[in-house]
N, C-alpha and C positions, 0 to 999 in steps of 0.2 A: 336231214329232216329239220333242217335249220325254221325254217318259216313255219312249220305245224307245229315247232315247240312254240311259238309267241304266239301264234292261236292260241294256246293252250288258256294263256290271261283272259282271253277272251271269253272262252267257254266255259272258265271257273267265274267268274264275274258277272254275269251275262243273266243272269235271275234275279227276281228278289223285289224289283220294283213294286208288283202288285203286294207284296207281303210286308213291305220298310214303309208304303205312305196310308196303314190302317194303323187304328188304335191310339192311344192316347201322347204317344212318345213320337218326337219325328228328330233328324240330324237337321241340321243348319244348311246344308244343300237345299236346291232345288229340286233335287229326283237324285234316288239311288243310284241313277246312270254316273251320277257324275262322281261318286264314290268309286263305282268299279271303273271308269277311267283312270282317277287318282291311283287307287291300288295297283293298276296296270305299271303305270309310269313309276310310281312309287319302287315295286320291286326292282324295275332296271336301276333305279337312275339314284334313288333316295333310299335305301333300305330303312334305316331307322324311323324311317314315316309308316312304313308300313305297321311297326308293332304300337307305332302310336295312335294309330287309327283304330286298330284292334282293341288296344285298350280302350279307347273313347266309347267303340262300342257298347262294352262291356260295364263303362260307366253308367247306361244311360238305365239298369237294371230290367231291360225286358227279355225276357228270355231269348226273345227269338235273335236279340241282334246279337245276345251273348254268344249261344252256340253257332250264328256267323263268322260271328268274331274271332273265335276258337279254331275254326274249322278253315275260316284263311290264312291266320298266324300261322296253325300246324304245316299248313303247304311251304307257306317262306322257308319256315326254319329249314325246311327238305332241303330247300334248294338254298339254305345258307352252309348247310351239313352239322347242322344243329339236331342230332336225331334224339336227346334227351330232351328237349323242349319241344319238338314236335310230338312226338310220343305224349308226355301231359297235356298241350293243347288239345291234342285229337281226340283222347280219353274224356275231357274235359267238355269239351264238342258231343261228348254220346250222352255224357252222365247229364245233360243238361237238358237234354232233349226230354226227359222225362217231366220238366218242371213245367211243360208246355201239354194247358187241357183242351187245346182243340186238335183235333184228331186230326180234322187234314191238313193245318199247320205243321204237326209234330211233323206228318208223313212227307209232308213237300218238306221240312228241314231233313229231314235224316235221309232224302234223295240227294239232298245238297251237299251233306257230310260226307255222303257215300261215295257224289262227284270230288270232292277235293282227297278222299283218300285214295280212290281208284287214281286223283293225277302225283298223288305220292308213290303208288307202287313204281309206275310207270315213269318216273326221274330216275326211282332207283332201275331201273331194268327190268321188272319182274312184271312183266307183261301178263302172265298166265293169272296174278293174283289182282293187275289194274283189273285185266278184262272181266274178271270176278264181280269188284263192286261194280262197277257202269252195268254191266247185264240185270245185279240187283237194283240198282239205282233207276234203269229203265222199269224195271216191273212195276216201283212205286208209281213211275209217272204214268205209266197207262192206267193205274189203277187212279188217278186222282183223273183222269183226262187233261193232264196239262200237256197238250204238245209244244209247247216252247222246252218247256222241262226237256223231254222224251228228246227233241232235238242235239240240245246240248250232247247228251249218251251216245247217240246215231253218230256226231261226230267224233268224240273218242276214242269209237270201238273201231269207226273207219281208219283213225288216227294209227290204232296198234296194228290192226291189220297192213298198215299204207309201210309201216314201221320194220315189221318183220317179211317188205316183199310181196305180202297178196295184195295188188295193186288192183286188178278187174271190180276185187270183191268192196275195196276201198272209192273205189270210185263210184260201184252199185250202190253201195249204202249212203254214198253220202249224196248221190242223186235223190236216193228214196229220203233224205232228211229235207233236199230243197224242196221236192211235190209236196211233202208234208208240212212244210214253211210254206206254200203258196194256198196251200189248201185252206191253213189259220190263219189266213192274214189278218181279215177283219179282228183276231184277239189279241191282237199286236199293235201298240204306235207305230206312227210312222219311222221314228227314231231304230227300234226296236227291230221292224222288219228290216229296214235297209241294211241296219249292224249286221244281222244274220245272214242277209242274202251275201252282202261282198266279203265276209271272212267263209260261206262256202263258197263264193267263186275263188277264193284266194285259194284254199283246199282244193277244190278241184282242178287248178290250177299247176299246183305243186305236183298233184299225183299224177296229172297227163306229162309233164315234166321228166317228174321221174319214170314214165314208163317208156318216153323216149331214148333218155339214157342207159335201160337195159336193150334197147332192141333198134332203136337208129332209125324210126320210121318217121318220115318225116310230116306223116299225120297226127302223128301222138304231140309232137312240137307244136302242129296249130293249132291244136286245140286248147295247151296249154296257154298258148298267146291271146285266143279269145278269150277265155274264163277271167284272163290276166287283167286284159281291155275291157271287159264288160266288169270288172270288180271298180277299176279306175273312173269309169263313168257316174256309178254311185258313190265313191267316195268325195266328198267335201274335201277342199284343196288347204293345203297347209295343216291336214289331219295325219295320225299315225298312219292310219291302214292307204291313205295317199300314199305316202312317202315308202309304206311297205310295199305297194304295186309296183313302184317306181326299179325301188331293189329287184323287184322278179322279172318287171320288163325286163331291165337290161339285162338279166343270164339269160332272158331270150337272145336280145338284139345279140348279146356273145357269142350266144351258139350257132346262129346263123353268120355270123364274122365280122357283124355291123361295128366295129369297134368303136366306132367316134359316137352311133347312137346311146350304145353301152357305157359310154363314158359319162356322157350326157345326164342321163337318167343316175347312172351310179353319185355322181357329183352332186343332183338336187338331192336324191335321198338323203347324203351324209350330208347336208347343211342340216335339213330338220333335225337330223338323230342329232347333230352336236348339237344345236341350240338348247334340245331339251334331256341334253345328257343321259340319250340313250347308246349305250355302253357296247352292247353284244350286238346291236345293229351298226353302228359306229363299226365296229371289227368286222362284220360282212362287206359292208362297202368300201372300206377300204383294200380289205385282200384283192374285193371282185376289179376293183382299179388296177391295182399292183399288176394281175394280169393280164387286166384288157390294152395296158401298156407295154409289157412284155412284147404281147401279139403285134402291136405295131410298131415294136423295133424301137421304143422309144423309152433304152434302156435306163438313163439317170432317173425317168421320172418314176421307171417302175421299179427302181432299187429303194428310193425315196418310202412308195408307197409300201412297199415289203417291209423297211424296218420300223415302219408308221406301225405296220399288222405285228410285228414281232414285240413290239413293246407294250400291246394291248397283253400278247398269249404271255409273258412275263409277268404280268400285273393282275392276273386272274386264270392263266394256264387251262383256260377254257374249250379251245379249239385245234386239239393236238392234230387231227390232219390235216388242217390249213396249216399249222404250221410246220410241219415238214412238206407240203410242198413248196410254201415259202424260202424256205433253206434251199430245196428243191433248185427253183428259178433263180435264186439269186449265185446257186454253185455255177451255174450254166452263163448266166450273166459275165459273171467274171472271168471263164474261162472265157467268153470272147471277148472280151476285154484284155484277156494277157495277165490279166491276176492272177499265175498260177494257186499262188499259197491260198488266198481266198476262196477259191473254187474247192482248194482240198477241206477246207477248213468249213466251209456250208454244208458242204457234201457229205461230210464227218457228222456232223448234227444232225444232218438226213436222217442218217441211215443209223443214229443212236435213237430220232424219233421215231422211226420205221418201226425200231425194234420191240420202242415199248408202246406203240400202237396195236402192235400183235399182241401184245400180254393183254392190255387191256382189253382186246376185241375176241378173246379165247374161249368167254365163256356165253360171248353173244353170236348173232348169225352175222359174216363179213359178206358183203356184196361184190359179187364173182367181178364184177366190174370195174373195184375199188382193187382186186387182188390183180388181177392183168394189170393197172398200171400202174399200180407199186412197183409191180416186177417188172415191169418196165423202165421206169425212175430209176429203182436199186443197180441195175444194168450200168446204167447209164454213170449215175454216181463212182461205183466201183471204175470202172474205166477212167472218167477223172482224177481218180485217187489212185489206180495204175500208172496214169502218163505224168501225174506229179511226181508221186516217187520216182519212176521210172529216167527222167529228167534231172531228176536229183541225184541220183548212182551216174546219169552220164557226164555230167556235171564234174563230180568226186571225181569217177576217172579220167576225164580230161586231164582234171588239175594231177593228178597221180602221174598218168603217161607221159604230162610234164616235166616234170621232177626227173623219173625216170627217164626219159631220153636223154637228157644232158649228162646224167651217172651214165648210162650204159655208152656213149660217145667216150668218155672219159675212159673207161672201162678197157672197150676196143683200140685206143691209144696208147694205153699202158699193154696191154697185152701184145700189141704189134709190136713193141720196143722188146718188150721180154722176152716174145718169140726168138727174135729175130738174132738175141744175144746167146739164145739156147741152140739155134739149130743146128750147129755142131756136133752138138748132145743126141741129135731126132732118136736116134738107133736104140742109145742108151734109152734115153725116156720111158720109149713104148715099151720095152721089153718089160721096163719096171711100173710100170702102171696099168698094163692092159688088166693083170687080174685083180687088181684095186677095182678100177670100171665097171668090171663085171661085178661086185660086190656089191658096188654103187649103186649101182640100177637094181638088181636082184632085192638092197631093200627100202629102194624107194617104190617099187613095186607094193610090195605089202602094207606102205604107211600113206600113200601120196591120198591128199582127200581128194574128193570128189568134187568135180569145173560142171557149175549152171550157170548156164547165162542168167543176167540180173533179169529179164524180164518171164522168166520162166519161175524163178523165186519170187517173184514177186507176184508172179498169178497164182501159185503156188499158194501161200503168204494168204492174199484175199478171198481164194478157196477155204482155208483152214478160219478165218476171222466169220467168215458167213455161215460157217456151221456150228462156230460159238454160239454168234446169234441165235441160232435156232434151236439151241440146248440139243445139237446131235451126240455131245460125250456124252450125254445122258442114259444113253441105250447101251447096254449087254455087250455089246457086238462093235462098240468102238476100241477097235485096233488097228497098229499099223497096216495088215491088210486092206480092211474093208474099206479103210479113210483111202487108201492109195487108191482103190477102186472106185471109191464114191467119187473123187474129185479126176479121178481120169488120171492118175500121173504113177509111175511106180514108186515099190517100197525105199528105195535108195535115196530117189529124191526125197520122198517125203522127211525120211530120216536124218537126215543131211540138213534139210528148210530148218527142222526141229531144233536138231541142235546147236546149229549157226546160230537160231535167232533168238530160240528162250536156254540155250546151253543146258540142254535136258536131253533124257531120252525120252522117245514119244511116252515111253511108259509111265518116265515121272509126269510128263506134261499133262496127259490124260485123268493120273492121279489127282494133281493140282484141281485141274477144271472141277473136277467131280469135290473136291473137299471146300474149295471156294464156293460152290456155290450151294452145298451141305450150312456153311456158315455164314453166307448173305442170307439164306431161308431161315435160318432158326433167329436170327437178329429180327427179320420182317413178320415172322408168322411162327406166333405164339402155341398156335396149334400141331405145327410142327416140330415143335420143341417135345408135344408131345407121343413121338412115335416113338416105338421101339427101336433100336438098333438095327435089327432086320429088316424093319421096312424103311427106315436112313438108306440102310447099305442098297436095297433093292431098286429104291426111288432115285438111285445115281448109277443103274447098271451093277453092283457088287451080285455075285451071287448069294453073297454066304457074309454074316456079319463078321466074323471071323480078320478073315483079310483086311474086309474095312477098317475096324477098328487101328489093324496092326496102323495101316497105313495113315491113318486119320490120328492116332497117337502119336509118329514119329513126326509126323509135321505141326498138331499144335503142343503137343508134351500132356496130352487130355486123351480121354477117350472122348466120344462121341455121348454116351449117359453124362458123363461129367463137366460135359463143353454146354448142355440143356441147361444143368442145373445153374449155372453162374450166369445165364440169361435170365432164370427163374427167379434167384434172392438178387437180380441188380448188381452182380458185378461188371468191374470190368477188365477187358485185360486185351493183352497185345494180339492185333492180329497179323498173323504170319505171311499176309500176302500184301500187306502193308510197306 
């Protein structure tokens, strides 16, 4: 929902004119428009302009521009993760509103507060409590009759719903906002209608988009492409929302395979974003290159462009699933390339992003769409990380079977000479060694370990690594049965992988998992610090805190109550899996 969060500037910004040029106090602008520009470019590109504008507001002592001023600070700070300064601002934002004696000023500001707080639930994720204010924040505007107001709300609530999946309902609404924008025009500039009409075709654009991506019909694509082209016709050239059409064209031309048109459009976009040092579009277009190069096989430039994108997610960690498909393309890149170790080595990253894209996406809703081709990537990955290792054990034994053939030649040399000095002896020999033989064997029977092929251990191996990932020790029921069963291979092998490769038994190994990760939790989450021992023990599989404890003592020299407390007063101390 990359492009309806930069809407978002727009719709928090997007009021206020009719209310900033009354009364005796005015800014140094031309029109308040050109403030909520500023503010837009500000948060990407300048942040510390933003709180200086805020305070200027706040300077000029009218009330109304104060609790503005409040009320779009409180939002930065959201999204700087400043949540103690958002918090005073926003409170600061309500209490203020009281100081304002015209009624339907107060009412059209605290529709406004209401907008900026409803787009603070909704950064944070809490959709159920955005969708909250905007619904209140609509009731004010119908009651003042401002439908520009009412507008604004129509598209946020389209935004949550477009957000969590209800796309039909998202498109309905946000049609019902444009008939309602066509309906007021005459109470709009010209300026004012055009802003509104092309960020809803940009929205409705995004949402036909996205409903082709769950369902592949290739009428939901055109429709997306009209809205796209009909937004681009109204926008003024060398403008944001130009240069933002331009980004959506090309994941049209993309998806249809025009690659060089996609390139095209990709390329203009990211001049404007860098000229005016926008950051997070800056990082779209570049990824959306990285790819459209990939597709045409015009590897160096789309390796180029990937660690262009990779240095952006470095420097603000912003865009965690572009950047694991970036690892993604570029493990694949180099495995045709003949970069073994690189391939394993992206691919590695993958699939450490993969894993904490699922933590983070755990308590939100993941799109089924997004889940197939993860699982199709993770596939793909592991198998490169199979045929590198794999290559690297045939490697080793090459070089081994080396060595050894020239000993075992030597070997068969010497032996032929000794024979040959003994056979005189034959009679004698056997008589005295056949029941030694039999002894021999009888107990190398009982000790001889268990022969798997490398590539059987080794799928083995990335069986046991992917159920890490998904915190499967976690459950009751992780034993060397049920793993030998879950992963399809018997208990011998299993036990065998185990103790060849962490020199454990699965018991200790299981043990381990479960206490590691008892003590990554209590370091991360404070609140788990405050559990019982029973529900520790339970929350990793233990039945009974009993066990736990014993086990979780003999590996830090701590109970598990006593391992909380020395997170609690700030100590520190060794950890055992260190």
């Amino acid at each position: 929902m990359r492009t309806i969060y930069l809407l978002t500037f727009f719709l928090l910004f997007s009021h206020g004119n009719k209310l900033f040029c009354q009364g005796a106090h005015y800014f140094s602008t031309p029109t308040y428009l050109d403030y909520q520009d500023k503010m837009r470019y500000y948060i990407n590109a300048d942040p510390d302009s933003v709180t200086i504008h805020c305070a200027n507001m706040r300077k000029t002592g009218v009330a109304e521009y104060i609790v503005y001023g409040d009320a779009a600070e409180a939002y930065f700070h959201a999204l700087s993760g400043n949540t103690d300064l958002e918090k005073k601002r926003l409170a600061l934002a309500y209490k203020n509103l009281g100081a304002i004696s015209n009624t339907v000023r107060r009412i059209e500001l605290e529709a406004t507060v209401l907008n900026f707080e409803g787009s603070i639930y909704k950064h944070y994720k809490n959709y159920k409590a955005a969708a909250r204010k905007y619904i209140h924040g609509q009731r004010l505007a119908r009651l003042l009759g401002d439908k520009t107001l009412e507008i604004r709300f129509i598209h946020n609530l389209a935004d949550i719903k477009a957000t969590l999946g209800e796309l039909p309902e998202a498109i309905r609404e946000t049609k019902m906002g444009l008939s309602l924008l066509e309906s007021n025009r005459s109470a709009l500039t010209e300026e004012n209608y055009r802003t509104y009409k092309v960020n809803t075709f940009i929205s409705l654009g995004k949402f036909y988009n996205d409903r082709y991506e769950q369902s592949n019909w290739n009428s939901w694509l055109d429709s997306a492409q009209n809205y796209y082209q009909s937004a681009f016709r109204l926008c003024a050239q060398n403008s944001y929302n130009y240069a933002l059409v331009q980004l959506n064209m090309g994941g049209i031309s993309m998806t249809k395979k025009d690659y060089k048109k996609s390139i095209r459009l990709f390329e203009e976009g990211l001049s404007f974003f860098s000229a005016n040092g926008l950051v997070v579009e800056q990082e779209k277009a570049v990824y959306n290159l990285a790819v459209a190069h990939y597709e045409l096989k015009a590897y160096p430039k789309a390796l180029n462009y990937f660690k262009h994108f990779d240095a952006f997610y470095r420097a603000d960690s912003a865009d965690l699933p572009n950047y694991a498909n970036s690892n993604y393309f570029q493990s694949k890149i180099y495995r045709k390339m003949g970069q073994r170790e690189l391939a394993y080595k992206h691919s590695d990253i993958y699939l450490a992003s993969y894993e904490k894209l699922l933590l983070e996406q755990s308590d939100t809703k993941i799109d089924v769409n997004d889940q197939i081709t993860h699982q199709h990537f993770q596939q793909e990955m592991e198998i490169i990380q199979n045929s590198y290792n794999t290559s690297k054990s045939v490697n080793f034994w090459i070089s081994i079977l080396s060595l050894v053939t020239g000993s075992v030649l030597a070997l068969i040399i010497f032996k032929l000479r000794r024979d040959k000095r003994k056979i005189q002896q034959k009679t004698l020999v056997l008589s005295e060694t056949e029941p030694t033989e039999f002894k021999v064997k009888i107990r190398q029977k009982g000790t001889t370990s268990l022969k798997i092929d490398v590539e059987t251990e080794q799928e083995i191996l990335l069986k046991l690594k992917k159920l890490e990932l998904e915190h499967f020790y976690l459950r009751a029921d992780f034993t060397l049965q049920s793993v030998a069963r879950k992963i399809k291979t018997n208990t011998s092998y299993l036990s065998h992988v185990v103790n060849s490769n962490f020199h454990q038994t699965f018991s200790e190994y299981s043990n381990d998992l479960k206490i590691r990760y008892v003590i990554n939790k209590m370091e991360s989450d404070p609140k788990y610090r405050e559990f019982s021992t029973q529900a520790v023990a339970e929350s990793v599989g233990y039945k009974n805190a009993i066990s736990f404890t014993k086990s979780f003592s003999k590996k830090t020299g701590l109970t598990p109550y006593q391992f909380s407390l020395k997170f609690k007063v700030g100590e520190t101390f060794p950890n055992p899996f260190i």
